[in-house]
Each structure stands twice: as C-alpha cells, then as structure tokens.
C-alpha positions as CSV (number, residue, x, y, z in Angstrom):
1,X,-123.8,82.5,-48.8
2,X,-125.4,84.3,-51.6
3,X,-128.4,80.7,-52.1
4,X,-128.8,80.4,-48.5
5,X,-129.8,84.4,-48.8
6,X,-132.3,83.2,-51.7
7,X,-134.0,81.0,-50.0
8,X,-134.5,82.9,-47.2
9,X,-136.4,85.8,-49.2
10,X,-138.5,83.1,-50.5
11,X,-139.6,81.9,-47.2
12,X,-140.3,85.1,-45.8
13,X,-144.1,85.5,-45.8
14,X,-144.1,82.0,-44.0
15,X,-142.2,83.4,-41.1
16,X,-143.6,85.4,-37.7
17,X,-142.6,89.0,-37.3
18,X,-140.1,87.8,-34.9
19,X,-138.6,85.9,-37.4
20,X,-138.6,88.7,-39.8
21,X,-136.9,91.1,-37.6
22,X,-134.1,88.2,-36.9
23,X,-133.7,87.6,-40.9
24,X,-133.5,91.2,-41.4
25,X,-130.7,92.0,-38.6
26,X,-128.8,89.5,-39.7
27,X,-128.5,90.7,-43.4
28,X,-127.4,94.3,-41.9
29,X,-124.9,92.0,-40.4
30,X,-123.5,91.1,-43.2
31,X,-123.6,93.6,-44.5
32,X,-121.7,96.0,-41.8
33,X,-119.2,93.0,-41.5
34,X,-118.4,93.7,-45.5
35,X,-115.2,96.0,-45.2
36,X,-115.9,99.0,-46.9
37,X,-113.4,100.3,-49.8
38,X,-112.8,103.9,-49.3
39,X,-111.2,105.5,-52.0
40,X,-110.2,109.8,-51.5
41,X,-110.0,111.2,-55.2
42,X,-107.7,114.0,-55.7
43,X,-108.7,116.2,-59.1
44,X,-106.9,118.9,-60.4
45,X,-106.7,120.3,-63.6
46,X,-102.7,121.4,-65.2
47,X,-104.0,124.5,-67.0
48,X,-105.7,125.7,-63.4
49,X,-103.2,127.5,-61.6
50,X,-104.0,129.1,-58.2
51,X,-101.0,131.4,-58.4
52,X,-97.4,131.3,-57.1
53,X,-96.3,129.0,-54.5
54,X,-96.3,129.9,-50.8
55,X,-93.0,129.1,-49.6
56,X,-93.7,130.4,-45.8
57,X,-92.7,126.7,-44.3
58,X,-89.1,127.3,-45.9
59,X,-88.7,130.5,-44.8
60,X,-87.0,129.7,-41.4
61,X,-85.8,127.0,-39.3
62,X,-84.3,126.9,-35.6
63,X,-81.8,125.6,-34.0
64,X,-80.1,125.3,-30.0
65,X,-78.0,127.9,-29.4
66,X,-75.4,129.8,-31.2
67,X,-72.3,128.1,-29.5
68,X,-73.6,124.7,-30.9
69,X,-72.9,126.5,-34.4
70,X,-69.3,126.5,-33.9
71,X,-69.2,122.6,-34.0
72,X,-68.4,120.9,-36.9
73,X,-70.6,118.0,-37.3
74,X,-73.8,121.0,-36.5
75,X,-72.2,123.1,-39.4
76,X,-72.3,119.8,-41.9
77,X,-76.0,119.0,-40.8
78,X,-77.2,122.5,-41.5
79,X,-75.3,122.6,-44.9
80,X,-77.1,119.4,-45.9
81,X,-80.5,120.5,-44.3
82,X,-79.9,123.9,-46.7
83,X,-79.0,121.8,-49.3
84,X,-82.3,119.3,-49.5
85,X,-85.0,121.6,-47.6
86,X,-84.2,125.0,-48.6
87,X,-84.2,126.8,-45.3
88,X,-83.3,130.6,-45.7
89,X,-82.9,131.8,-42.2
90,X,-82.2,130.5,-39.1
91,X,-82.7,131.4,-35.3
92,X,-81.1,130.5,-32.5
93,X,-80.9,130.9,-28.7
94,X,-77.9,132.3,-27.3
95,X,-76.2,134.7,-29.3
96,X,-75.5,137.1,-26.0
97,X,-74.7,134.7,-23.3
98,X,-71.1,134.1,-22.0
99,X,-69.9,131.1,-24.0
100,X,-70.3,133.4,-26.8
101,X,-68.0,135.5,-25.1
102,X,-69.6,139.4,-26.7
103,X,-69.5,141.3,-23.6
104,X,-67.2,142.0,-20.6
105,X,-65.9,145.3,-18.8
106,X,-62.6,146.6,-18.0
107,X,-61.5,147.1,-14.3
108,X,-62.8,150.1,-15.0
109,X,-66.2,149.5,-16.0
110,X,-65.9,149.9,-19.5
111,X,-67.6,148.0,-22.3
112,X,-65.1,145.4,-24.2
113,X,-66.7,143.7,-27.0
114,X,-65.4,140.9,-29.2
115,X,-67.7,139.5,-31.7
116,X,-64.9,136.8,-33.0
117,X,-67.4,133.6,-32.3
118,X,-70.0,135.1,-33.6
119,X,-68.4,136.0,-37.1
120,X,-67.4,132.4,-37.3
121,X,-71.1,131.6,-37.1
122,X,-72.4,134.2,-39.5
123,X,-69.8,133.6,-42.2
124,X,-70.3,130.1,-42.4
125,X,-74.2,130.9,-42.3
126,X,-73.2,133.2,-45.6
127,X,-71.2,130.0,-47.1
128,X,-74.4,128.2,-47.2
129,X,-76.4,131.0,-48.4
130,X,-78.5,131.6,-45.4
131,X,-79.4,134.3,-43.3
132,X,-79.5,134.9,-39.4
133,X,-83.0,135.5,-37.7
134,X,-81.2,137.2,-35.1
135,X,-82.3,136.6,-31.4
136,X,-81.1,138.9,-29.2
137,X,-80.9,137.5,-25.9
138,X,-79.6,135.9,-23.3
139,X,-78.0,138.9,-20.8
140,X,-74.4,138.7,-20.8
141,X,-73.2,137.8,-17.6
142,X,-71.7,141.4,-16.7
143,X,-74.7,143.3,-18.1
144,X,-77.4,140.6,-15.8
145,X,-78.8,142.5,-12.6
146,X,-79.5,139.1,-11.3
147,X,-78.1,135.4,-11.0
148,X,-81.2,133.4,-12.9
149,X,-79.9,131.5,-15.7
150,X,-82.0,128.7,-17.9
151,X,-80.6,125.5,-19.2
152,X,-77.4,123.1,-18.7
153,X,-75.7,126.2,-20.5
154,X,-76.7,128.7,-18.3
155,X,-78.7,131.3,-20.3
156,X,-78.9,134.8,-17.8
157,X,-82.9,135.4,-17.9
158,X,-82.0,138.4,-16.2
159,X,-83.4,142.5,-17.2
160,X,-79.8,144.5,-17.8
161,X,-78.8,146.3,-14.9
162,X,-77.8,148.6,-16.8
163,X,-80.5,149.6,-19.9
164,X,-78.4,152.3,-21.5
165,X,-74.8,149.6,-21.3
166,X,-77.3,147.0,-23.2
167,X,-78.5,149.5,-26.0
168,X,-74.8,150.1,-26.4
169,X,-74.4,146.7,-27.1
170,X,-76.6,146.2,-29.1
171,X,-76.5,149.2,-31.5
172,X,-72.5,148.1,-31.5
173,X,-73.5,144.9,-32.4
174,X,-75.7,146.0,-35.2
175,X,-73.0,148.7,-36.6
176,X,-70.6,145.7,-36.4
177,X,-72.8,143.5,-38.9
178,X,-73.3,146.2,-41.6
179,X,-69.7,146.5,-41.3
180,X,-68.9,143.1,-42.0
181,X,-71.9,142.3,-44.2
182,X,-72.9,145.6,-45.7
183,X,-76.7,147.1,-44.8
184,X,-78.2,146.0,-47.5
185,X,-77.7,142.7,-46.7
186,X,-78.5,143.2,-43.2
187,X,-81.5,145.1,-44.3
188,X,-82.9,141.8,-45.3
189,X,-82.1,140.6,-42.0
190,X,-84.8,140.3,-38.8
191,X,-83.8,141.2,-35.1
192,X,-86.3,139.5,-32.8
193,X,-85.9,140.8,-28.7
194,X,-85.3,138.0,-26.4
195,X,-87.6,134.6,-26.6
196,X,-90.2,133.9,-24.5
197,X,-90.6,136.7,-22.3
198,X,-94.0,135.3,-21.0
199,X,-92.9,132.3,-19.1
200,X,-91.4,133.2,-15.7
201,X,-90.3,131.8,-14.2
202,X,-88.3,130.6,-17.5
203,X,-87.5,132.7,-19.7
204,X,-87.5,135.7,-18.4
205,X,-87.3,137.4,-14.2
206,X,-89.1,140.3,-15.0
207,X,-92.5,141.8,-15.5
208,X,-94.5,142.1,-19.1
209,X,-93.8,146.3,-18.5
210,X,-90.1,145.4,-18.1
211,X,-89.6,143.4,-21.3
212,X,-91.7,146.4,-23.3
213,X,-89.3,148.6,-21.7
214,X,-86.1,145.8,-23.2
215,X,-87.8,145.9,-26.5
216,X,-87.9,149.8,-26.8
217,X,-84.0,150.2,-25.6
218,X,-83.5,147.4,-28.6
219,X,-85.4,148.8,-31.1
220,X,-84.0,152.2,-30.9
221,X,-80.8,151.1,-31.3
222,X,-81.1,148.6,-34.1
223,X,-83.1,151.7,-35.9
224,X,-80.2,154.0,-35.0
225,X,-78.0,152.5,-37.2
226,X,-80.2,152.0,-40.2
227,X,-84.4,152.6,-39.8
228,X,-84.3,150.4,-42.4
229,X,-83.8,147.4,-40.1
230,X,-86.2,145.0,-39.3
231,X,-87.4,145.0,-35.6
232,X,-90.2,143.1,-33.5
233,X,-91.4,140.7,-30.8
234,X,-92.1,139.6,-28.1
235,X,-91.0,135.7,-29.6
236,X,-93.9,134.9,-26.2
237,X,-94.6,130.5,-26.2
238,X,-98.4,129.8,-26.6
239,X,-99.4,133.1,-29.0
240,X,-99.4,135.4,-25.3
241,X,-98.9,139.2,-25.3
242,X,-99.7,140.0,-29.2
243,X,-102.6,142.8,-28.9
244,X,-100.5,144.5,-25.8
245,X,-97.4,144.5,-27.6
246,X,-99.1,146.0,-30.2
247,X,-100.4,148.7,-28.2
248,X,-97.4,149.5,-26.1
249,X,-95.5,149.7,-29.6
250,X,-98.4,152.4,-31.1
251,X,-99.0,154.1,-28.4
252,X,-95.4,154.9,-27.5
253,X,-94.2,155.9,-30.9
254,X,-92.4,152.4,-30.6
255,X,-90.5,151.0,-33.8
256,X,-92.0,147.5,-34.7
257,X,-92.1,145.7,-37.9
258,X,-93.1,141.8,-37.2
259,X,-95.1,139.9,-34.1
260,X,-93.6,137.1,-33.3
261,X,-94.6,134.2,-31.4
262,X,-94.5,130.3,-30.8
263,X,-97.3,127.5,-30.7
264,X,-96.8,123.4,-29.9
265,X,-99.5,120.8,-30.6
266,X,-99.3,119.1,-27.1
267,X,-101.2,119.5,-23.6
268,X,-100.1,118.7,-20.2
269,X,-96.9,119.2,-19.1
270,X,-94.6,122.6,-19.0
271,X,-91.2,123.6,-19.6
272,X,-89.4,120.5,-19.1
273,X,-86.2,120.1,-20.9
274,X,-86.3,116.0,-19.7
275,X,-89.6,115.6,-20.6
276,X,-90.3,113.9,-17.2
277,X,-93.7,115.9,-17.1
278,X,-95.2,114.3,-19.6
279,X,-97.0,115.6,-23.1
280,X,-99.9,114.7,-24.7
281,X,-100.9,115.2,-28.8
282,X,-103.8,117.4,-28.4
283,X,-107.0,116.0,-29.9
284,X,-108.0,119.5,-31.2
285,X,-108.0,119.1,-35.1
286,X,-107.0,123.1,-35.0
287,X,-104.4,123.0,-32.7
288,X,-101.5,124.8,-33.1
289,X,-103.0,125.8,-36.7
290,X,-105.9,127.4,-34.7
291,X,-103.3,130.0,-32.9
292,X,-101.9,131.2,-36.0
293,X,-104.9,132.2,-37.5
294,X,-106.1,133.7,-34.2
295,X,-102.6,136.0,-34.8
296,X,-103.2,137.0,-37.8
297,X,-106.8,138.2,-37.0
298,X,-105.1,139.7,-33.9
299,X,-102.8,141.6,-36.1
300,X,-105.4,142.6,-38.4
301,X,-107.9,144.0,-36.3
302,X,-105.0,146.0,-34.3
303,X,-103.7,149.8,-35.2
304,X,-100.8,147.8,-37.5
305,X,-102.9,145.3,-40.0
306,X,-100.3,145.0,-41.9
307,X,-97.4,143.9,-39.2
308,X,-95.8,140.6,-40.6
309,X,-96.3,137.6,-38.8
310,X,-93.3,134.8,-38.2
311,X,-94.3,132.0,-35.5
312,X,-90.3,131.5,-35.0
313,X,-90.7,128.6,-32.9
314,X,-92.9,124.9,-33.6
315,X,-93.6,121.7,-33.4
316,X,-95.9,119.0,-32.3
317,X,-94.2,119.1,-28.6
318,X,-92.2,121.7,-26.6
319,X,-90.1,119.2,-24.7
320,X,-86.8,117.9,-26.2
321,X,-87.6,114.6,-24.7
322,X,-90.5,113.8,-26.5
323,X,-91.0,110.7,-29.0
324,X,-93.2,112.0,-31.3
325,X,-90.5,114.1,-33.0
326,X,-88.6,110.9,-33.9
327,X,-92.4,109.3,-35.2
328,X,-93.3,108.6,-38.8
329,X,-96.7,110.5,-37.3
330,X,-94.6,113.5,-37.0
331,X,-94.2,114.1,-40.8
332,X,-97.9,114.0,-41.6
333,X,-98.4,116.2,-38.5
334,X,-96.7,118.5,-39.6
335,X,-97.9,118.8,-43.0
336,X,-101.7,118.9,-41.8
337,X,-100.9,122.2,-40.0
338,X,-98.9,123.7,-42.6
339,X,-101.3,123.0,-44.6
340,X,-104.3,124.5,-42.1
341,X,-102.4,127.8,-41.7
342,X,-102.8,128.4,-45.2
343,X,-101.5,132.4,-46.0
344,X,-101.8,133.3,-42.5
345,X,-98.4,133.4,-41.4
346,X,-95.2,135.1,-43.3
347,X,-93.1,132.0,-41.7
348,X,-93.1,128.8,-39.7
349,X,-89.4,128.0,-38.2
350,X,-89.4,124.5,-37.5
351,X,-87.9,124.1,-33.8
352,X,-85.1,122.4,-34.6
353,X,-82.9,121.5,-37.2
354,X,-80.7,118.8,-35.7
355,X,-80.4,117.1,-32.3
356,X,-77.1,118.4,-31.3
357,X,-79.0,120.4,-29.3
358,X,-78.2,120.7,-25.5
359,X,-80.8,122.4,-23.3
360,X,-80.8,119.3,-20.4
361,X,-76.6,119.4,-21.3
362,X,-75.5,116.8,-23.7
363,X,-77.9,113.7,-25.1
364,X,-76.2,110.5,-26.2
365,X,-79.2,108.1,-26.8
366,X,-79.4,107.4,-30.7
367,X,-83.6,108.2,-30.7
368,X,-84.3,110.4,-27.3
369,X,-87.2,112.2,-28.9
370,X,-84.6,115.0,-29.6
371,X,-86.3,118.2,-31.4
372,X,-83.9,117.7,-34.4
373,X,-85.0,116.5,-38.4
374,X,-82.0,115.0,-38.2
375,X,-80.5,112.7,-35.1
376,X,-77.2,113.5,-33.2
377,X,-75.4,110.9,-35.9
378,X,-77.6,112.5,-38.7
379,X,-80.0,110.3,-39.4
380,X,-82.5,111.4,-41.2
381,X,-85.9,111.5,-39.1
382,X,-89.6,111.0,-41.1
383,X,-89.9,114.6,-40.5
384,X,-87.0,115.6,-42.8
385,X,-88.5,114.4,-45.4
386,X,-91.7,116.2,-45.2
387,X,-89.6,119.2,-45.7
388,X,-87.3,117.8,-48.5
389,X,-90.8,116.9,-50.5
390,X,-92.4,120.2,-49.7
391,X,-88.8,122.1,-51.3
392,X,-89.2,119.5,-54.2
393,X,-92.5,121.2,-55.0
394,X,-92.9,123.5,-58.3
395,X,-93.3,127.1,-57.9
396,X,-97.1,127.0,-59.5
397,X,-99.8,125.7,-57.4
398,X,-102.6,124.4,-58.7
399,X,-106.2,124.7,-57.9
400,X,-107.1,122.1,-55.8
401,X,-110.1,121.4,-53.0
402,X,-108.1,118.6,-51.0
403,X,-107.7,119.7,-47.7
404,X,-104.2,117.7,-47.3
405,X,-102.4,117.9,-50.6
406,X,-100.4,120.6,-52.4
407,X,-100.3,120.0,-56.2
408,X,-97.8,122.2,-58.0
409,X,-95.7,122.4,-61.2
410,X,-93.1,124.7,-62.6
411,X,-91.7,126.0,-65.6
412,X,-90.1,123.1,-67.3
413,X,-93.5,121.3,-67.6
414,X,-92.9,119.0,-64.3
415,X,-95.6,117.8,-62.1
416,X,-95.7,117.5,-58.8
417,X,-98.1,116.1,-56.0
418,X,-97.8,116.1,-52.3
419,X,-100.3,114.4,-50.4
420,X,-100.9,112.8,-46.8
421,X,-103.4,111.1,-44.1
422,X,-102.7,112.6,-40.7
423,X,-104.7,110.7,-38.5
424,X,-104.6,110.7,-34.6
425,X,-103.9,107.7,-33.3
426,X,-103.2,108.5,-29.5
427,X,-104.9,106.9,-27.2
428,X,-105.9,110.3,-25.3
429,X,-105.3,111.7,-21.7
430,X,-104.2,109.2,-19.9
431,X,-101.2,108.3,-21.9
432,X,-98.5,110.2,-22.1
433,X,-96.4,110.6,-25.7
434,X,-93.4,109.4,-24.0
435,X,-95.2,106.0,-23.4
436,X,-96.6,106.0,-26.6
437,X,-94.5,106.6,-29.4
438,X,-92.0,104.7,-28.3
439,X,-93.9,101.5,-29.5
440,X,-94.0,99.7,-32.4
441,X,-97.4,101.6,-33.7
442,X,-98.2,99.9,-37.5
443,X,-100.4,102.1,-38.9
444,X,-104.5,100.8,-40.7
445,X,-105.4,101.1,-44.2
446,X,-107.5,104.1,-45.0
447,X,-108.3,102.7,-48.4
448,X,-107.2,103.9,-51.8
449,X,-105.7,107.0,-53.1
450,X,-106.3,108.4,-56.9
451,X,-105.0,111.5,-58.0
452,X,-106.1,112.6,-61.2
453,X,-104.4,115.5,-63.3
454,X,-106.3,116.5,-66.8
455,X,-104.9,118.2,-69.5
456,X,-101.4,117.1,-69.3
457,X,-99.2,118.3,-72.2
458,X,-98.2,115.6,-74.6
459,X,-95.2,114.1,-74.1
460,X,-92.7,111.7,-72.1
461,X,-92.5,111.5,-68.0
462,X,-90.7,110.0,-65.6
463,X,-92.6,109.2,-62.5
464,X,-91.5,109.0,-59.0
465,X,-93.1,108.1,-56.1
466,X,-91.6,108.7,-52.9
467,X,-92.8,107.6,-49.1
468,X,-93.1,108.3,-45.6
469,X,-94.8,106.0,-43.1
470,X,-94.4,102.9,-41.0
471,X,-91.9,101.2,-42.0
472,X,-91.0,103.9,-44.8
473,X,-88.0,106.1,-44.3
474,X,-89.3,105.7,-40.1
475,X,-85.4,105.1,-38.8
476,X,-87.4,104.8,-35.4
477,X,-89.2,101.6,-36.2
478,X,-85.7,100.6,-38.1
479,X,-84.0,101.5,-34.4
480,X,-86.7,99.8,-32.5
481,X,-86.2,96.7,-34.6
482,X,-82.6,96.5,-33.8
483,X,-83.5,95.7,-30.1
484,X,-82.9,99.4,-28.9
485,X,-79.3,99.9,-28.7
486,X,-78.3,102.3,-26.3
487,X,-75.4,103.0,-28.0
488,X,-75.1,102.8,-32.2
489,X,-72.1,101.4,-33.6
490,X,-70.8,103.2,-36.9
491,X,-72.0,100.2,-39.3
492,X,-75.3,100.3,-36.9
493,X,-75.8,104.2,-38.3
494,X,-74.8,103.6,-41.3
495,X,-77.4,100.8,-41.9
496,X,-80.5,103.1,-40.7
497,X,-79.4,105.3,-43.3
498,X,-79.3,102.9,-45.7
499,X,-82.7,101.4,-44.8
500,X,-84.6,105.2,-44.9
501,X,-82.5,106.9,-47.6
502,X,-85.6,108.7,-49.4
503,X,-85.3,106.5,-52.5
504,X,-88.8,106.1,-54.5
505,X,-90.4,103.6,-53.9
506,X,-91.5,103.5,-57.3
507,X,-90.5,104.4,-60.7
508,X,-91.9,104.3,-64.6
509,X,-91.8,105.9,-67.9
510,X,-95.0,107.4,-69.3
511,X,-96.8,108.3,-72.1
512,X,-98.9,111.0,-72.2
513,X,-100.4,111.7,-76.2
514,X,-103.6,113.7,-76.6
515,X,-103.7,115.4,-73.4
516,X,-105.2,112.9,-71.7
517,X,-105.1,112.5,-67.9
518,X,-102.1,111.5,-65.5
519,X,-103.6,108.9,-62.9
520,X,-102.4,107.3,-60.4
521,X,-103.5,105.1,-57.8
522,X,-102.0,104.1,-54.3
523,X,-102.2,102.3,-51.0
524,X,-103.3,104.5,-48.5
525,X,-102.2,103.8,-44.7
526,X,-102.5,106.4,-41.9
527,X,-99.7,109.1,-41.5
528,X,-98.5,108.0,-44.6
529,X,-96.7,110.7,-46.9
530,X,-96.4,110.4,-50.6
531,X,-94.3,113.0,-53.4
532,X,-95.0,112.2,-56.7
533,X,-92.4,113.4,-58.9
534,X,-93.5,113.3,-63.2
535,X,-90.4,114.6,-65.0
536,X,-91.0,116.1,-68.7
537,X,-88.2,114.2,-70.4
C-alpha cells in the first residue's frame, strides 16, 4: 500500500485533472477507512479538592407499598440494599390504605386506630438504620368519599369525606410516632402529602384546589404536634404544580418546608402498570436532568428560595414493565443524570428498590422489566451496582472537568474514581423499549480511557477495578443466554449470581515513590461503568 502511494505522487503531474481529482479521493478514502483511536483523558490532581462529597443520590430510595414491607424476603433485600448502597430513607406508597389496616369507625362513627402493621415496618426500618420518608396517602376506605381505587391493591384515590376525621388521623398518627420514636428523631423525619396529585384520573379524583386544601388539613396537624416537623408537597409526576404550590402555601400562611416532585427519562406511553403502551428513552441529552434544574430555579425565583428540593420518585421509565430497568444501559443512565443534576436537588429516591413490587398484582417472570435494583429472587441488576460504586466513593471530591466521572478520596489516603460512557443506542420513535431491550444489544468500542491522578503520596496501593456493561455483572444478557426461562430454578438463580457478583475484574499492587502519578488505562465500550478502587496499604 504505502509504494503503490509513492508512485502515484510521482506520476502526478503526468495525469489530467480528472485523474488528479480520482487519485486524490481515493487517498481521503483511505484515509477515512483508517479507524480512528479515540482516547478520553481524565486529569485530576490529589492535592485539588473541590470540597465534601454530595451524597444527594443516597439520600433516599423507594419502594411499592408499605404492606410489601411486612414480607420477609422484601425486609432481607432492603437490609442488603442498606448494607452496600447506603440508602438513608425510604418512601413508599400505601401507608393509609386498608391492608394496612390504620383506620376504621365504631358502629357509632367513631375513629378506631391501630397502627400495629405499621410499627412492624418502622422498627425494622430502625434495625437497619434507616428512616421513613413518610407518604401519606392512600384514603382509608372509611375516611374515602368515593369508590376510585388505583392498582391490583386497591389504593382509594379519593378526597376524605370527612377533612376534619382525616386531620385527626393524621395528627394521631404523628403523636403516635414521637411516642414510639421520640421527636427528635421524628424531627429528622419528612412527611410528604399524597403522590401524584396531578394525574387524574390516577392518582387522585379531585381538583388541584382540593389537594391544596388536603395539604393544609395535613400540614396543620403534623405542625400541631411539633412545628418542628418537616412538611411539603405536592410529590406531582413530570415536575407539575411547583410555582402554584408555592403560592397557595405563601399566600395562605401555609406551613411548607420541601417541594417535592417526580421526573422519568421516557416519552410516549402513560400510566400503565403493564407497560402495554409502550415507552420510549427520550433522545433529549437533558432529560429528566433538565426538570430538576428547571425546580430548582422554580424554587429560587419563588417567595421561598430556600425550600429544599427532593425528586422522591425516578428512573429512566415510569412503567414497571419496562426493559430498560433490567439493561446494563440502565446503570450508565443513571449515572449521566446524577451526574447532570449536579447540587440542584437535596435528593434523588431511586423508584424502586426491589421488584417485589405489585402495582399490576404479583409478577413471576425472573427479568419482567420490574422497577427493582434487585429482581424478585434478588438478583442483582447492572443498576445496583452503580449505586454500590457511587456509596464506595470517598467523602472528598476532587476537582475534575469530566462531565461523566466523580473522582474522590477520603481520610485514609484511598483513591477512588468513578467513571462511565452513557451513550444512546435506541433506535428512536418507532421502537418501543419493550422491543428493544429485550435483545441481545453488544455494546461498540468508544476507544481508550486514561485517568491520570498527580501528586499521589508515596506509598503502597492496592488497585481495583470493578465493571458494569455487556456482558459485565448484566444478569439480563446472562438470563437471555440461558434461552429465557420463564421460570428460574434455584441453581438457575444461583448461577446469575454467581456470573455478576461485582468481583473486580482486575487487581495489582502498586508502587507509588516520589509522588509521581497513578495511571491507568482501559477499554472503553458504550454504557460501560468502571470503579477504580487504590487502597493505601
């Protein structure tokens, strides 16, 4: 190749124009058809710190609803989810409605409450050392002015009949928990009114006036028992209702410490528990990410700037039958807008924890594109790890201009790096995610991946390098591989765990003498997910 381009240089002032052109085309041929190395350097410097951690993507995770908490195999996946992600509160739908059993009346009218299930749940939340972002809501059945409900469990979406019976409740309920748990505990507890509000039919039978007029019957009886008590709302899906809520709060001397609200990365499709309407990753590199900072401005251009801000429900899909949350693409997704939201939000509750989970009533499939990190069996999902790397981070970032890495370290001298590709890969509207991520999708190169780290202290490490991607701790592909069983036998599960246990991929000892610079240098596919792990021994 490289003669035959000698010669033809050398005959070139013997040729037409014609021929000139030709000659010249084809050597941009050649050189398009070269494949290009790309190579994405990561540079930060150890004695650069930006300042402490943000830990706003472990503040809160969700799960179902409350009655699921009373199963034992739920309580052993949220121990272990506490245990290797850090979660510190949790919310959940459900805490009001009848299979909780908190609310009845005597023949004679009279309130009788019994908070037994629900003491079960929060003392075993207290075992693990985490704390209840308490939804109020559904209606109990003998509070409900109507007959709406929502999901195989029946959730009453109904306004109280009775608004002054449903304060009761609620400021009983409240007096109940400091009881139990003490109010300064509780103090460092939130109470969010109802969930989703916006969507009705859904959620919710009444009017935007009628849930304001919920939220200040709630509100005043929370604050009755201790003002200290953190209050807020409206929990709305798709960032609705922030600046009104706001407004009706202010302007009727309203208690209201927090806005809450919920974002999902798809398009298409709508409430759909069976996911038989079909979702589609949006294409928007700001979705999702692009509502939370629209909050925050919201927020900080209102009478309250300073209101905190907890999205208390996420994810790349709103439908619990949707693919994508079983993906290896899931894990980077969700990274890249963690990552994009930056210091705008005070927490990010992954929706959910674990596929025992029963909106559309029970699910049995092994992989049904179930909300969960972890599968009904629990199996961990690509997703789970994303969260176990970001809890494994130090509690010092460091400066760094990457756009999808966090580089941190911490007080005993470890290092650690957290770095992805998110890339797109869906084909676009016409393709639903439940036709596409439930392929077989091997993921291109994106070329190689340094990260450089100057002015490391002298001394010994251990390195670690952990993955997520195709093929990498992606129990889907593993699943998919296995022919699709509808059904998984118990030495079935226990292989998929044993395939995508999260052990590194790679390990050394290293030298570091004269403060030289840590480098490293890796394959770089999309969606991939690397930790790197350097231990001071």
């Amino acid at each position: 190749m490289r003669k035959g381009f000698l010669l033809l240089v050398i005959s070139l002032p013997l040729m037409s124009g014609k021929l000139i052109a030709q000659a010249s085309g084809k050597r941009q041929a050649l050189k398009q058809s070269k494949p290009s190395v790309q190579e994405r350097v990561i540079n930060v410097d150890y004695n650069k710190p930006a300042g402490p951690l943000n830990t706003f993507f472990k503040e809160c995770v969700g799960a179902g609803r409350a009655n699921e908490g009373l199963r034992a195999d739920w309580q052993q996946q949220l121990a272990y989810v506490r245990k290797e992600c850090g979660f510190k509160y949790i919310r959940m739908h459900g805490l009001l409605t009848d299979d909780m059993a908190v609310y009845t009346e005597d023949s004679r009218g009279n309130p009788v409450y019994n908070y037994m299930y629900v003491d079960v749940l929060f003392d075993f939340l207290q075992s693990i050392g985490m704390k209840p972002f308490v939804e109020l809501g559904f209606m109990p059945g003998r509070l409900a002015s109507g007959k709406e409900t929502i999901f195989w469990w029946r959730g009453n979406v109904t306004p109280p009949r009775d608004y002054d019976k449903w304060a009761a409740l609620i400021k009983n309920l409240t007096e109940h928990f400091t009881q139990r748990y003490g109010a300064e505990e509780v103090k460092t507890w939130y109470f969010e009114v109802w969930n989703e509000p916006n969507l009705s039919p859904g959620f919710w039978t009444g009017t935007q006036q009628d849930y304001f007029k919920l939220y200040k019957y709630t509100a005043q009886a929370v604050k009755s028992v201790n003002p200290e008590y953190r209050v807020g709302g409206p929990g709305t899906a798709g960032a609705a209702w922030e600046p009104e809520m706001i407004e009706f709060c202010q302007k009727n001397n309203v208690p209201i410490d927090f806005i809450s609200t919920h974002a999902y990365g798809v398009k298409q499709g709508f409430l759909d528990e069976y996911g038989q309407g079909g979702t589609v990753l949006d294409k928007n590199p700001m979705s999702l990410s692009g509502d939370v900072l629209q909050s925050r401005k919201e927020i900080a251009s209102s009478p309250m700037p300073d209101l905190e801000l907890h999205y208390t429900e996420w994810s790349a899909s709103y439908t619990p039958s949707d693919p994508i949350h079983d993906s290896y693409h899931e894990a980077a997704y969700v990274l890249q807008k963690l990552k994009q939201v930056g210091n705008a939000a005070n927490s990010m509750s992954y929706w959910v924890f674990t596929d025992i989970f029963e909106e559309p009533g029970p699910r049995f499939e092994p992989f049904h594109g179930g909300f969960g990190m972890l599968s009904t069996q629990g199996i961990n999902k690509p997703v789970f790890y994303a969260y176990q790397f970001l809890n494994r981070l130090g509690n010092i970032e460091l400066v760094n201009k990457d756009t999808a890495s966090w580089i941190s370290k911490d007080s005993s001298g470890n290092i650690q790096a957290m770095v992805w590709d998110f890339t797109n890969t869906h084909p676009g509207d016409s393709v639903h995610n439940q036709k596409y991520y439930i392929q077989d999708l091997p993921s291109k190169s994106k070329g190689k991946l340094k990260v450089n780290i100057s002015n490391v202290p002298d001394g010994m490490y251990a390195l670690e390098v952990y993955k997520v991607g195709y093929r990498n701790n992606d129990a889907y592909t593993t699943y998919l591989s296995m022919g699709k069983p509808q059904q998984l036998t118990k030495q079935q599960v226990e292989q998929i765990k044993r395939q995508n246990d999260g052990s590194p991929v790679y390990k050394e000892i290293i030298s570091v003498k004269n403060q030289t610079s840590f480098s490293k240098e890796l394959e770089l596919r999309e969606n991939d997910v690397y930790f790197l792990n350097l231990i001071k021994l």
